[in-house]
C-alpha positions in Angstrom: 102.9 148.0 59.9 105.4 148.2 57.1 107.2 151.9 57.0 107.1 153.6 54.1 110.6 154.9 52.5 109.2 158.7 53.4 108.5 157.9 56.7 112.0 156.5 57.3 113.1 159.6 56.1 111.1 162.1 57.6 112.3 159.7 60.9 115.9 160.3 60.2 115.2 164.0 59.5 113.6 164.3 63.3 116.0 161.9 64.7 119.1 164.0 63.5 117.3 167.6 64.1 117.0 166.1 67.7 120.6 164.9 68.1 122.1 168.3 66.8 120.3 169.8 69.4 121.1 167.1 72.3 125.2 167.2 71.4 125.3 170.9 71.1 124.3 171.0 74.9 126.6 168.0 74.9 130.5 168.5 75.1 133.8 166.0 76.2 135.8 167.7 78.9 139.2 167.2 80.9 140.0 164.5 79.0 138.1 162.0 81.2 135.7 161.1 78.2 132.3 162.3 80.7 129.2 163.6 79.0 128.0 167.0 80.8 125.5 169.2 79.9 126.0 173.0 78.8 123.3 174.1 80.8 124.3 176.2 84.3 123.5 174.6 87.9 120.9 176.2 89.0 118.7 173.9 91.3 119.9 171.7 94.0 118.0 169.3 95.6 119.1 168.0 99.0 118.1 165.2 100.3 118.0 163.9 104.4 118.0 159.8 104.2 115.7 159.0 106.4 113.7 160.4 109.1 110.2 159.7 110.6 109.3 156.5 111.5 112.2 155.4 109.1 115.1 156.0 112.0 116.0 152.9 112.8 119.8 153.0 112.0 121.9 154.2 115.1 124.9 154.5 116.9 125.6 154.6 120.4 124.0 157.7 121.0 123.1 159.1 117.8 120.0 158.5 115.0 121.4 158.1 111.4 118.1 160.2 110.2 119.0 162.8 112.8 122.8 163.2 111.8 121.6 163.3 108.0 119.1 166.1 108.3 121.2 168.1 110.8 124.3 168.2 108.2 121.7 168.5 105.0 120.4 171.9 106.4 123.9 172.9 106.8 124.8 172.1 103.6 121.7 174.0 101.9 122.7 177.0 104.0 126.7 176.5 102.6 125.9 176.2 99.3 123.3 179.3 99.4 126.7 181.4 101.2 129.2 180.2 98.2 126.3 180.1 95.3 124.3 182.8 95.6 122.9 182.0 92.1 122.0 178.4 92.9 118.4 177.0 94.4 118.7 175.1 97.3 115.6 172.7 98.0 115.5 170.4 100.7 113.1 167.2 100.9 112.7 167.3 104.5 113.6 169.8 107.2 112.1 168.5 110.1 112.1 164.5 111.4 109.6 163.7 108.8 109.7 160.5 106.6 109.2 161.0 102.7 109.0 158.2 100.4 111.8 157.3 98.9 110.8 157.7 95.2 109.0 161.0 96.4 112.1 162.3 97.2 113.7 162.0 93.3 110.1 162.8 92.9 110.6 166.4 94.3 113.7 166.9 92.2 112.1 165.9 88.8 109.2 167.8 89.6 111.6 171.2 90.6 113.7 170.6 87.2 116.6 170.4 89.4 120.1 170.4 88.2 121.7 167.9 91.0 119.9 166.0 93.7 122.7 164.8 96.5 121.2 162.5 99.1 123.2 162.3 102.7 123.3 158.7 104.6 125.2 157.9 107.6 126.8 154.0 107.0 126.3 151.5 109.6 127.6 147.3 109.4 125.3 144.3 110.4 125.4 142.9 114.0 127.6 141.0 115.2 128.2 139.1 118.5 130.3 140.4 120.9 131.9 138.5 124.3 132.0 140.5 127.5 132.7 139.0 130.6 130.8 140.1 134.3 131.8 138.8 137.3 134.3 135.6 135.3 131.0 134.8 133.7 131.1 135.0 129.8 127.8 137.0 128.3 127.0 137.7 124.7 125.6 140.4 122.9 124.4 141.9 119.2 126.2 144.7 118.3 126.7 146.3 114.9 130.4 146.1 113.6 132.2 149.0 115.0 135.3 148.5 113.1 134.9 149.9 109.6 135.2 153.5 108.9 135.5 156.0 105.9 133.4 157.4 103.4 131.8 156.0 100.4 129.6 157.5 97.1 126.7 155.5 95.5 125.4 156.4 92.3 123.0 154.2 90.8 123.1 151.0 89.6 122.5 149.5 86.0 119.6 147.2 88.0 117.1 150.4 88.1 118.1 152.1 84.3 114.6 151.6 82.7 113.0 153.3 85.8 114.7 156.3 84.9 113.1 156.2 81.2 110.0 158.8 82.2 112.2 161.3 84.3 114.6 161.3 81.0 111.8 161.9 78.4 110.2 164.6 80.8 114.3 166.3 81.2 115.1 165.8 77.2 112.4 168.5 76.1 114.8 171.0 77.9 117.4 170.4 75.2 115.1 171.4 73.1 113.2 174.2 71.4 110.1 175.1 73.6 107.4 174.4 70.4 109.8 171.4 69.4 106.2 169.5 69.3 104.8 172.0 66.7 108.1 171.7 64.5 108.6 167.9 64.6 105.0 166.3 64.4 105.2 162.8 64.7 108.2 162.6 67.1 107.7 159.7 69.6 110.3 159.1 72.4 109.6 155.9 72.5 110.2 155.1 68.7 113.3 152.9 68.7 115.3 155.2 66.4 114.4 157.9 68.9 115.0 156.2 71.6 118.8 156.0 71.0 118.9 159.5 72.5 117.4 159.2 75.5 119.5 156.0 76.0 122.7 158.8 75.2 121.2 160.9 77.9 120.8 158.0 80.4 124.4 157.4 80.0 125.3 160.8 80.5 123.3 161.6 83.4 125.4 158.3 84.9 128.6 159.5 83.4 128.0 163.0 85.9 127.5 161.0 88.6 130.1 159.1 88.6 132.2 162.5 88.4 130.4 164.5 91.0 130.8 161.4 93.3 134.2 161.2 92.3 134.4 164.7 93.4 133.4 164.2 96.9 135.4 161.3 97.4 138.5 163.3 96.6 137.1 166.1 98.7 137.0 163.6 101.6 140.3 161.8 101.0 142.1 165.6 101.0 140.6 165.5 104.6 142.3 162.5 105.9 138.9 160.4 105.5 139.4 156.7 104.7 138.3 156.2 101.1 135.5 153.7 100.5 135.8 154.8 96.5 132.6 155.4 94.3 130.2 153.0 94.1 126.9 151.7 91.8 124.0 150.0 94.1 120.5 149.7 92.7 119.1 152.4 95.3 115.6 153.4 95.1 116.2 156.9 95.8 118.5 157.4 93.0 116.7 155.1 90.1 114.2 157.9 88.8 116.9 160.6 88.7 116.2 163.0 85.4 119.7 164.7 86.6 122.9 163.4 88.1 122.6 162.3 91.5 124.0 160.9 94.0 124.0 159.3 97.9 126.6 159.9 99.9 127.9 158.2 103.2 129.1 160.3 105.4 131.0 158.0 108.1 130.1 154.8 110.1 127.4 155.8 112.9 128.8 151.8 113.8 132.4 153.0 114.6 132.4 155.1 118.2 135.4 157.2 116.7 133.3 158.0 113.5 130.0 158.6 115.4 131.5 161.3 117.8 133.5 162.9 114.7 129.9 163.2 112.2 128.2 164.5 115.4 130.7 167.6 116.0 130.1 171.0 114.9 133.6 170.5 113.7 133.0 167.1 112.0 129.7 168.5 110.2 131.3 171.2 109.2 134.3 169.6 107.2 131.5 167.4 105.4 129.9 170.1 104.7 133.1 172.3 103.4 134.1 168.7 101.5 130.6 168.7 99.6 130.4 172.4 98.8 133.8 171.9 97.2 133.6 169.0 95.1 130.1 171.0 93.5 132.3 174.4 93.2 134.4 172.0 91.2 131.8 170.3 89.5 130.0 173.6 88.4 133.1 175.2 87.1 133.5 172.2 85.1 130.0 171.9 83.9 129.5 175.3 83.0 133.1 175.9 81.4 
């Protein structure tokens, strides 16, 4: 259907009412050319990978799902100590399994202002030689020799499954009756659309920094720095806030699997994590 020259314009008059309000809330900081949002952290969703049935990953005495959960909790309670003012939600506390898209789920549905997902990494198998009695044997171990820490946010592959959590977000931006004032406005429009493609790319762009965060957090710590890094990840594609899924340390490597086990090991993470969102938040709400 051919648009008329009044439509266009009444188009260009929604489209541009809508961007004033989108790039107020909008602003350039440090100097590292990141999109963040004006509005304060006020919900945190945290996230257990894992758990259930879904427990296969292990060490050689530990459960992935169990060492996830175990420093999740921890860093609920941390953040509640140092942020009072923030919301701490959890997707699981007990050895439960939840969906994975049920867990973004929860933090779309809660409004939340971060959603942090914690992982323990592990390598494929390998095969290892031991000898018994002069007698070669062989066996299928996973890789015990990597080690560090490493950041995922999420991948280009999963961007259009993030459209519906983005639409759902982009009516915070604006005026609660912004229906009643702009009649006619349809996110999906192509002209209109060009915002919530903006808000896609900022929602990545504060990703990338909170996961930059934590990395430097980790690296101050004498952790081994896998660097940030984009994987089409399930539990991160429907994210209508920044998000992110961290790996804690190799549940492969012995050394790394007694270190993320200790109360002294957990509690570094934890300390690592709460600062990088300190950091984050000051930013963020500067």
């Amino acid at each position: 259907m051919k648009i008329t020259t009044s439509k266009r314009f009444i188009n260009c008059l929604i489209l541009t009412s809508f961007s004033f309000v989108l790039f107020s809330s909008l602003k350039i900081t440090d100097g590292n050319n990141y999109l963040s949002t004006g509005n304060k952290i006020k919900v945190i969703v945290i996230d257990a990978g894992h758990g259930g049935e879904d427990g296969a990953t292990h060490g050689a005495f530990s459960k992935e799902k169990d060492v996830a959960l175990e420093v999740a909790l921890k860093l609920g309670k941390a953040i509640e100590d140092r942020l009072p003012d923030v919301k701490v939600i959890y997707t699981r506390k007990t050895d439960v399994f939840v969906k994975l898209y049920e867990r973004i789920n929860i933090a779309n549905k809660e409004k939340a202002d971060l959603f942090i997902s914690i992982h323990c990494n592990s390598m494929p198998n390998i095969r290892q030689r031991y000898v018994v009695k002069g007698k070669a044997h062989y066996r299928s171990i996973p890789d015990p020799r990597p080690k560090g820490t490493e950041t995922f946010v999420s991948g280009f592959g999963r961007l259009d499954e993030q459209d519906a959590a983005v639409r759902e977000n982009a009516s915070i931006l604006l005026e609660k009756d912004y229906k009643d004032n702009y009649q006619g406005f349809d996110p999906n429009d192509p002209e209109s659309y060009i915002i919530f493609s903006l808000m896609k790319n900022a929602f990545r762009d504060q990703s990338i920094k909170l996961a930059s965060l934590v990395q430097d957090e980790y690296v101050k710590s004498g952790r081994v720095n896998r660097g940030v890094q984009e994987k089409s990840l399930a539990v991160l594609a429907r994210a209508g806030m920044p998000a992110i899924l961290t790996e804690i340390g190799f549940i492969s490597n012995p050394e790394e699997e007694k270190f993320i086990n200790s109360d002294d090991g957990q509690a570094e993470i934890v300390t690592n994590i709460v600062n990088a969102i300190v950091n984050y938040k000051k930013q963020v709400e500067s």
